[in-house]
Backbone bond lengths (Angstrom), bond angles and torsions (degrees), N, CA, C in turn:
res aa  C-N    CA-C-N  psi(-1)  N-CA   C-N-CA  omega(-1)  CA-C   N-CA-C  phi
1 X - - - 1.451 - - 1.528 111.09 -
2 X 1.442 104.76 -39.03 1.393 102.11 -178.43 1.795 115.05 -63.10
3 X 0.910 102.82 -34.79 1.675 108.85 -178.74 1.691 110.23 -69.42
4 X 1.168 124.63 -39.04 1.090 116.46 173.72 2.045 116.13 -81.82
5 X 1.073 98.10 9.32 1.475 103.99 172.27 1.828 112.28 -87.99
6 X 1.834 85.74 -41.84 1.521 94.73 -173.77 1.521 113.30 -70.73
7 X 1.158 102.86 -33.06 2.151 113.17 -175.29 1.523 88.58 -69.13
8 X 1.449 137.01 -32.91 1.630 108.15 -164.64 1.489 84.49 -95.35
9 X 1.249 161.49 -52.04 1.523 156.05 -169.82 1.605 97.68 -44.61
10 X 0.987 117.33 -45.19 1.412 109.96 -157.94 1.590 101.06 -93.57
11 X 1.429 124.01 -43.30 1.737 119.11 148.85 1.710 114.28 -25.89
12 X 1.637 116.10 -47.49 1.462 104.29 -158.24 1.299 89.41 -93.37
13 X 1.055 135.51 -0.14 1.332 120.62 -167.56 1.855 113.04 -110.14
14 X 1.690 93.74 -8.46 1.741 101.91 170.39 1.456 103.38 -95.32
15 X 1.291 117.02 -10.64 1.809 120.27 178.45 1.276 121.86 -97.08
16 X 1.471 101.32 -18.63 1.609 107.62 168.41 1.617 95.03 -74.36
17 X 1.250 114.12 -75.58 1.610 125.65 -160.17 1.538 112.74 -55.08
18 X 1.584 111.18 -15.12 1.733 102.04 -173.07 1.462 90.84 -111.44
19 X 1.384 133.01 30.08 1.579 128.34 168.39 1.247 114.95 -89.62
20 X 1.703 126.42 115.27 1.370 103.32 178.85 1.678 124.12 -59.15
21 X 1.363 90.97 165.16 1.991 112.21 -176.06 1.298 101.53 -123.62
22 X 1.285 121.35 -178.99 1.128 170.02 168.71 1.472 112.41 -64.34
23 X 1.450 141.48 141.32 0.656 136.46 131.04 2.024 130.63 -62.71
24 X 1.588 126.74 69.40 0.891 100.72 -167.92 1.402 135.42 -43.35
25 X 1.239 134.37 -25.05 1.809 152.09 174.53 1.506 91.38 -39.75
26 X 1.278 128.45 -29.40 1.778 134.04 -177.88 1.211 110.07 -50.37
27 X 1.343 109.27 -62.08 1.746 126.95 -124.27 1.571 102.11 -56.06
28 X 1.118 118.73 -28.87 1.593 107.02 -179.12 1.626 122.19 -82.78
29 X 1.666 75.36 -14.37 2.025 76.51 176.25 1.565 99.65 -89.95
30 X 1.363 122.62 -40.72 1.549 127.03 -167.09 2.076 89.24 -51.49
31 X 1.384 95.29 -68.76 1.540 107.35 179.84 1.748 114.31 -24.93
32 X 0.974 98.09 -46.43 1.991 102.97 -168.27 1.412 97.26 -99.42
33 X 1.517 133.98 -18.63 1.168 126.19 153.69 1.671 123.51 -39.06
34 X 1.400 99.09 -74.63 1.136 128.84 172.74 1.641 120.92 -42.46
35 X 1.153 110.88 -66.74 1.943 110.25 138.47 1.013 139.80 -7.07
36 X 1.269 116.36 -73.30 1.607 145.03 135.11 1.242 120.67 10.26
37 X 1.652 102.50 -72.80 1.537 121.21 -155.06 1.517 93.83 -120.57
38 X 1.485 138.05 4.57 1.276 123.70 166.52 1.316 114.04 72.16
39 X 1.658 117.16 26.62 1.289 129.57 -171.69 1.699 112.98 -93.09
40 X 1.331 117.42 127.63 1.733 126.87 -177.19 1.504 95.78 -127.69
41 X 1.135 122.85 165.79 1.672 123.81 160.27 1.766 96.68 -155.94
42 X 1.746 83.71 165.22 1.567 99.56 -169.01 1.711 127.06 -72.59
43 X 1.184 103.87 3.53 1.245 107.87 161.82 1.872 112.93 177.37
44 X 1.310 96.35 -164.56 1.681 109.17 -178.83 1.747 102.53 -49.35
45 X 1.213 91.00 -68.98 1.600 101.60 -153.46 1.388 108.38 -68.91
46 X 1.262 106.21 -22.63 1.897 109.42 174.00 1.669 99.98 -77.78
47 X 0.938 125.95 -69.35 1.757 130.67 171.97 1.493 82.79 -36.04
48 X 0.895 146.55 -114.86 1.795 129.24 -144.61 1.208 110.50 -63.62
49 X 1.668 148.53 11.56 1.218 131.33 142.25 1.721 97.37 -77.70
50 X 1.109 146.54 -39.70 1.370 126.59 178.72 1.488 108.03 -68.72
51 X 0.811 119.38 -50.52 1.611 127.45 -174.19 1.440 102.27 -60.78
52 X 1.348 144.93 -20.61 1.490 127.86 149.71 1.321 117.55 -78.24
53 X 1.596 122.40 -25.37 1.482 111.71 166.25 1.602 110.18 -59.99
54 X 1.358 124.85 -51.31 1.450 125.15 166.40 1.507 131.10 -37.14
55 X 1.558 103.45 -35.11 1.186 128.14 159.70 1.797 111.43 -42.65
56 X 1.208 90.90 -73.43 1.595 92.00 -175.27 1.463 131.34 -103.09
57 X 1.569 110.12 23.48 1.197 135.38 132.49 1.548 105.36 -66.94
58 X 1.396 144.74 -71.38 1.472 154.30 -159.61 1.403 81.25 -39.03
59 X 1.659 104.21 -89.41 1.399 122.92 -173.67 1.573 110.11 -3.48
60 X 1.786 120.68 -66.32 1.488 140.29 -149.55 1.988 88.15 -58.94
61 X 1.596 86.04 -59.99 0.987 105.97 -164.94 2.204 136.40 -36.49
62 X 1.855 74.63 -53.42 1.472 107.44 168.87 1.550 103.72 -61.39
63 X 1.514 119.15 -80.69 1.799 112.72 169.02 1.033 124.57 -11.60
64 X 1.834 109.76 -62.76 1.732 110.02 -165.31 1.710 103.46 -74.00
65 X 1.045 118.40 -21.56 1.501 121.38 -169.78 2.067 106.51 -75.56
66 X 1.438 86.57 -22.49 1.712 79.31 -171.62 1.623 97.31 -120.24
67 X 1.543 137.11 7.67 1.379 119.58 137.62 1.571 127.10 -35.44
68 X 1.404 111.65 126.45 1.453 99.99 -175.05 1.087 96.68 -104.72
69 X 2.104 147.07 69.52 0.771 136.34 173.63 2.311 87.85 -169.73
70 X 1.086 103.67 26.62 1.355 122.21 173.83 1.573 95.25 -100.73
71 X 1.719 107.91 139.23 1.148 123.64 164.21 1.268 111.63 -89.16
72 X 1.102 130.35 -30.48 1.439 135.26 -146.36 1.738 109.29 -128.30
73 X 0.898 106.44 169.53 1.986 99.76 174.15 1.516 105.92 -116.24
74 X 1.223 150.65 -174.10 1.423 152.41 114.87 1.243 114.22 -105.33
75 X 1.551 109.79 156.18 1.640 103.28 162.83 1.504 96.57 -145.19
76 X 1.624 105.45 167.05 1.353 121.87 151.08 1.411 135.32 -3.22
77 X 1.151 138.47 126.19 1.762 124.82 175.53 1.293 100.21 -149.54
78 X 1.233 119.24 169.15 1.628 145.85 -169.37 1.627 81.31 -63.57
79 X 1.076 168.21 22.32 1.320 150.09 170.35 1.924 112.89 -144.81
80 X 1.834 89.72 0.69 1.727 90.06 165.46 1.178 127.02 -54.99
81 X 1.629 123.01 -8.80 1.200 112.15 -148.82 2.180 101.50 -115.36
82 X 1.619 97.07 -0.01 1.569 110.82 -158.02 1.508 89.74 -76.07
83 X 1.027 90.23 138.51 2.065 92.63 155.71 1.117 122.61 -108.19
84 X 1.710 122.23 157.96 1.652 119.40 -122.08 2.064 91.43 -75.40
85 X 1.294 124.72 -23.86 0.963 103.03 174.73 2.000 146.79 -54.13
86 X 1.597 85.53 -37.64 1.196 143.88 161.87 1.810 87.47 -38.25
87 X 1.070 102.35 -90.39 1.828 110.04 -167.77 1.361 110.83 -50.64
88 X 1.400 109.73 -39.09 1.852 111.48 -172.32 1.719 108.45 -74.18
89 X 1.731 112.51 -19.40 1.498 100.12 174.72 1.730 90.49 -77.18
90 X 1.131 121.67 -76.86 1.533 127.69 -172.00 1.652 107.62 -35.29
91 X 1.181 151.20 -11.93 0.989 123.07 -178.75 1.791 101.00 -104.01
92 X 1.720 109.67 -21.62 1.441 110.26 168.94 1.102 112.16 -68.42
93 X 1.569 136.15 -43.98 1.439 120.45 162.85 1.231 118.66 -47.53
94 X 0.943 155.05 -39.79 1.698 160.35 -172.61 0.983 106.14 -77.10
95 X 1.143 134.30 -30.18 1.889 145.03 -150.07 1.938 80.26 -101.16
96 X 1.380 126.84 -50.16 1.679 112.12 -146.52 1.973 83.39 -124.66
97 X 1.172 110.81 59.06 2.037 128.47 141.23 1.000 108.26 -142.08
């Protein structure tokens, strides 16, 4: 009995710890992002699958903005937050009306 106590503790405890997170250092930008663009989603786990695509949109974003050999800037938009699947249905709907 004891062994099968330890295999599920140590299961929940590699599924807690190997789930992606958040960068908390975000939250006030994710927050006023989100503001912004009038953005809600249908639950926990969908809000942090967008919120890591936003993540590494920020990231792109922040880099290209502080190269000092960039002509140009980028920023943020109402669609920083989509993940790439996300964009490839929406741009085939748009592409075939």
């Amino acid at each position: 009995m004891n062994t099968s106590i330890t295999i599920t503790l140590c299961f929940i405890i590699v599924s807690v710890n190997g789930a992606p997170h958040s960068n908390t250092a975000l939250d006030s930008e994710w927050i006023t992002w989100k503001l912004r663009y009038g953005k809600t989603y249908m639950s926990a786990a969908d809000e942090l699958q967008h919120r890591l695509s936003w993540e590494t949109n920020y990231k792109f974003v922040t880099e290209h903005n502080q190269r000092p050999d960039t002509t140009y800037k980028v920023e943020l938009n109402t669609w920083a937050d989509q993940v790439k699947t996300h964009l490839v249905i929406l741009c085939v709907k748009a592409w075939s009306h």
